[in-house]
C-alpha positions in Angstrom: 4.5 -36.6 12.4 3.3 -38.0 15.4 0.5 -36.5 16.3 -2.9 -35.5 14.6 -2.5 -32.3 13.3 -0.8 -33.0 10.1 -3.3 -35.7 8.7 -6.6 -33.4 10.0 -4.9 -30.5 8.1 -4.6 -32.0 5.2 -8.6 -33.7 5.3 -9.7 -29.8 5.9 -7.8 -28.8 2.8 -9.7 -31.5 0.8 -12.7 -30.3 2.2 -12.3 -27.5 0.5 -10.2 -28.1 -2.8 -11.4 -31.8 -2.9 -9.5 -31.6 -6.5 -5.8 -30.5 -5.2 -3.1 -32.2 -4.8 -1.7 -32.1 -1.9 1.8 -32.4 -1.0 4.2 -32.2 2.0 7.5 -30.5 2.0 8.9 -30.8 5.4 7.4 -31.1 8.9 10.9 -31.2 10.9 11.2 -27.5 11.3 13.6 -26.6 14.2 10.6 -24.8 16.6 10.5 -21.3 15.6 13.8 -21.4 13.6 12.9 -18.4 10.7 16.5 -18.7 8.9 16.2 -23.1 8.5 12.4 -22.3 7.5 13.7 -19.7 4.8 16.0 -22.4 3.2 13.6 -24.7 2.9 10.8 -23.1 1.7 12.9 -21.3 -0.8 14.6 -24.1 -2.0 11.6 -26.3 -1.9 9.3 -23.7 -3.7 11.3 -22.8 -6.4 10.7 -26.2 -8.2 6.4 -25.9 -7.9 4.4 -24.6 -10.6 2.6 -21.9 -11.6 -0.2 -21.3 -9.4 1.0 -23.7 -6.4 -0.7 -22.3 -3.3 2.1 -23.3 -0.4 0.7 -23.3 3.6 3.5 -22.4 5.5 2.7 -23.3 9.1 5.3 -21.7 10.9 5.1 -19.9 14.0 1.6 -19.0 13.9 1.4 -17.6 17.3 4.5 -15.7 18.1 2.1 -13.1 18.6 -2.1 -13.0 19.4 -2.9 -13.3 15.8 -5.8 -11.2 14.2 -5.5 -11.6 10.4 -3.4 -14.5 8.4 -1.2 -13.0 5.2 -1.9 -14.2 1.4 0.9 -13.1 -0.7 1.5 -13.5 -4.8 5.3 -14.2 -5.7 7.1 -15.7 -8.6 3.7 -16.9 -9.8 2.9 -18.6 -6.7 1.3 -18.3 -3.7 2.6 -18.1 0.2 -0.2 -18.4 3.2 1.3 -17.7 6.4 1.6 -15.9 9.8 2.5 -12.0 9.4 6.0 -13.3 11.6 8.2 -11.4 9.0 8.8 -15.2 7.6 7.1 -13.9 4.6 9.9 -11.3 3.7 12.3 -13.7 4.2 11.3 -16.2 1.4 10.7 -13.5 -0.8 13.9 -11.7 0.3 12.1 -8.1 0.5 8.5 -7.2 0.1 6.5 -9.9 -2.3 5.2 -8.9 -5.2 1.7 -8.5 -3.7 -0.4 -9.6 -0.4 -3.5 -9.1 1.1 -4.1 -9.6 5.2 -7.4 -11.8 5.9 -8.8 -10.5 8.7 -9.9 -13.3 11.8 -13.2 -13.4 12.9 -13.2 -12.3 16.3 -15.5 -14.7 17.6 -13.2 -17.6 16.2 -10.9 -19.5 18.4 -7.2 -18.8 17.6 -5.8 -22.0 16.8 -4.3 -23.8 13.5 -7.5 -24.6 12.1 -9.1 -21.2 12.2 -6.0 -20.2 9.9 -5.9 -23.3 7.6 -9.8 -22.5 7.6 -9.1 -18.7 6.2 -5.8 -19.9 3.4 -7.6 -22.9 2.2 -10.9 -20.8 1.1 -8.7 -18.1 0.0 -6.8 -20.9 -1.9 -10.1 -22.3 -3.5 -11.4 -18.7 -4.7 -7.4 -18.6 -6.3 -8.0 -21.7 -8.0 -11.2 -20.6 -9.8 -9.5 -17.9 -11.6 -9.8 -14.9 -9.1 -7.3 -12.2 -8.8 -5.4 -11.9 -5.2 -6.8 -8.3 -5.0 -10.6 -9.8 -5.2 -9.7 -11.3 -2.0 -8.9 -7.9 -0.3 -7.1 -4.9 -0.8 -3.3 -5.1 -1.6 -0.6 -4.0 1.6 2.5 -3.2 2.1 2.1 -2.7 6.0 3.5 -6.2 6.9 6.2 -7.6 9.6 9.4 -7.2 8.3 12.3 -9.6 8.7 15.9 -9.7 7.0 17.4 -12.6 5.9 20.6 -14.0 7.7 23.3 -12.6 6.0 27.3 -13.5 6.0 29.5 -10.9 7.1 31.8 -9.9 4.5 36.0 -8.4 4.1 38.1 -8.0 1.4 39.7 -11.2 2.4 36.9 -13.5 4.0 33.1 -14.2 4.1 31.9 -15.9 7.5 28.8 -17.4 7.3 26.2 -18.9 9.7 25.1 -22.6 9.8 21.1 -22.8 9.4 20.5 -26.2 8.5 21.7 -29.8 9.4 19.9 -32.2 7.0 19.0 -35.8 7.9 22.6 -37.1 6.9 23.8 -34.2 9.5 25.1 -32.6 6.4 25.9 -28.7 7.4 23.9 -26.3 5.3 25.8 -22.4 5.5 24.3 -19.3 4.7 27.2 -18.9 2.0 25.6 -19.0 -1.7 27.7 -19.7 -5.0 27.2 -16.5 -5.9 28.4 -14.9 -3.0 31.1 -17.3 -2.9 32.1 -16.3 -6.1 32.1 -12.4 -5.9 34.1 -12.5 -2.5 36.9 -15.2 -4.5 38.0 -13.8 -7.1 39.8 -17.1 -8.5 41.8 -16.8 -5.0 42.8 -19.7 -3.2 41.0 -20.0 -0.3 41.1 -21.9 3.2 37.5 -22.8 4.7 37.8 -22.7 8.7 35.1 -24.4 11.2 35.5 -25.5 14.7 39.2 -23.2 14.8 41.1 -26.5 13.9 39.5 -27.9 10.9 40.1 -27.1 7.3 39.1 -27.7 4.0 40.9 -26.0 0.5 39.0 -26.9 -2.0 35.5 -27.4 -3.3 34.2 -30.5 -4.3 31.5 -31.5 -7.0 30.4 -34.4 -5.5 30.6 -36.7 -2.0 32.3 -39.3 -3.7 35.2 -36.3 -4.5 36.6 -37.3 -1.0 37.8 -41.2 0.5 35.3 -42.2 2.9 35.4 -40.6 6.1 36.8 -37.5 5.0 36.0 -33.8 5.0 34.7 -32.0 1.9 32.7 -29.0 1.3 30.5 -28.5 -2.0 27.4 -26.0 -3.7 24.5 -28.7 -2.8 21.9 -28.7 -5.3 20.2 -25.7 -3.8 23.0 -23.5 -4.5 24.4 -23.1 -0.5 27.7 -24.0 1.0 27.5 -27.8 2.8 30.2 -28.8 4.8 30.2 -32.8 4.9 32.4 -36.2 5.8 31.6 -39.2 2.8 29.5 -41.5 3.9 29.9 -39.6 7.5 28.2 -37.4 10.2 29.4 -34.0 10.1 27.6 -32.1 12.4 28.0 -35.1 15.2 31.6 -35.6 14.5 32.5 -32.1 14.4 30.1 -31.0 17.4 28.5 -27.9 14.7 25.1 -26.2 15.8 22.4 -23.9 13.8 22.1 -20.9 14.4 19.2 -20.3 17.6 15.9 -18.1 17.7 17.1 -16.5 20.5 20.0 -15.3 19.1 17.8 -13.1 16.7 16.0 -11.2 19.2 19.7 -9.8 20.8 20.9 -6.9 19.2 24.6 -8.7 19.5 22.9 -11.6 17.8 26.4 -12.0 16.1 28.3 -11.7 18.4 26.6 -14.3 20.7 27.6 -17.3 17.8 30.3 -19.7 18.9 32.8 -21.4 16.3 30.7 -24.1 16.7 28.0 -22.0 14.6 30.0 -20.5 11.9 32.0 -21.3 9.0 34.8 -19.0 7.7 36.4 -18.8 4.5 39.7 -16.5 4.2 41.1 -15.8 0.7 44.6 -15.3 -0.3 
């Protein structure tokens, strides 16, 4: 947002689909974080409609790049870097994708790419079928989700988001909540001293100032203070790029990472 990029990407995406609507979802991205990119674009994408074409300019360079990935899922459509980011949103392989090939005599920057999704995007918008664009793969970069660990008696999840009110997102759904609970009572541990034993519906659950944890509207764990900073007052981190390139990636997280819940 403080540059040029954003507002010249957006005037070559007129250029070519002078009649879309154009729309931002977020450009505050940790740099290169794939898990806080996967909850947003998830969450974000899964109120579009039908036919939404979504540029997802994220790490576009982690390697030399010589082809850009369309992919068709949940009757929409993703354009991004073959990072593995792709199988993250769609949590496995998408439904279908094509690889546009670079020309060679192109420069490799941002615009090259947006320059490749946005006429792909056009031909999409006139009614053609993904598979008109090229032929159909399955030979993409794979990436796994971040996933809680799980026990009979706990779930321990990993924080990958910190939202403008420094809100803590955890990789802990409702769902998985549920299955691991039971109807149990249950003790949620973060930074080894502070605890929390009960979920709340809404902020206002708590006095100011105090602790609560809730299912935010996207369905994920969120550890929060009313009208408070819980991520500054409690010293909590995301979770790092670097930790997923070590094989002892889980090991390497510190309590100031992860959220625990034990049931009893």
């Amino acid at each position: 947002m403080q540059d040029y990029l954003v507002g010249a990407i957006k005037g070559q995406l007129w250029q070519y689909c002078p009649e879309c609507h154009v729309t931002d979802i977020t450009h505050h991205i940790s740099p290169f974080n794939l898990p806080q990119a996967t909850y947003i674009c998830k969450s974000a994408f899964a109120y579009f409609p039908l036919g939404t074409f979504h540029f997802v300019l994220i790490n576009l360079f982690d390697r030399r790049p010589d082809h850009v990935l369309v992919a068709e899922h949940n009757g929409q459509y993703i354009g991004c870097a073959d990072n593995g980011l792709l199988t993250m949103i769609a949590g496995g392989m998408p439904e279908k994708v094509i690889k546009i090939p670079l020309d060679k005599n192109a420069p490799k920057n941002t615009f090259t790419i947006i320059h490749l999704l946005a006429s792909a995007a056009r031909e999409l918008s006139r009614g053609k079928a993904l598979g008109e664009l090229g032929p159909l793969t399955q030979s993409i970069n794979v990436k796994n989700n971040l996933q809680p660990l799980v026990g009979d008696d706990f779930i321990e999840g990993q924080i990958i988001h910190i939202d403008s009110f420094e809100n803590v997102v955890v990789n802990i759904t409702r769902e998985q909540f549920d299955a691991q609970c039971k109807k149990r009572r249950f003790r949620i541990f973060f930074r080894r001293d502070e605890v929390i034993s009960q979920i709340s519906e809404t902020y206002a659950d708590v006095p100011e100032g105090q602790k609560l944890a809730l299912f935010n509207a996207a369905g994920y764990l969120e550890i929060a203070i009313n009208k408070g900073n819980a991520a500054g007052l409690f010293g909590l981190q995301g979770f790092r790029r670097d930790q997923l390139t070590q094989p002892s990636g889980y090991q390497q997280l510190s309590y100031y990472q992860t959220v625990r819940i034990i049931f009893q």
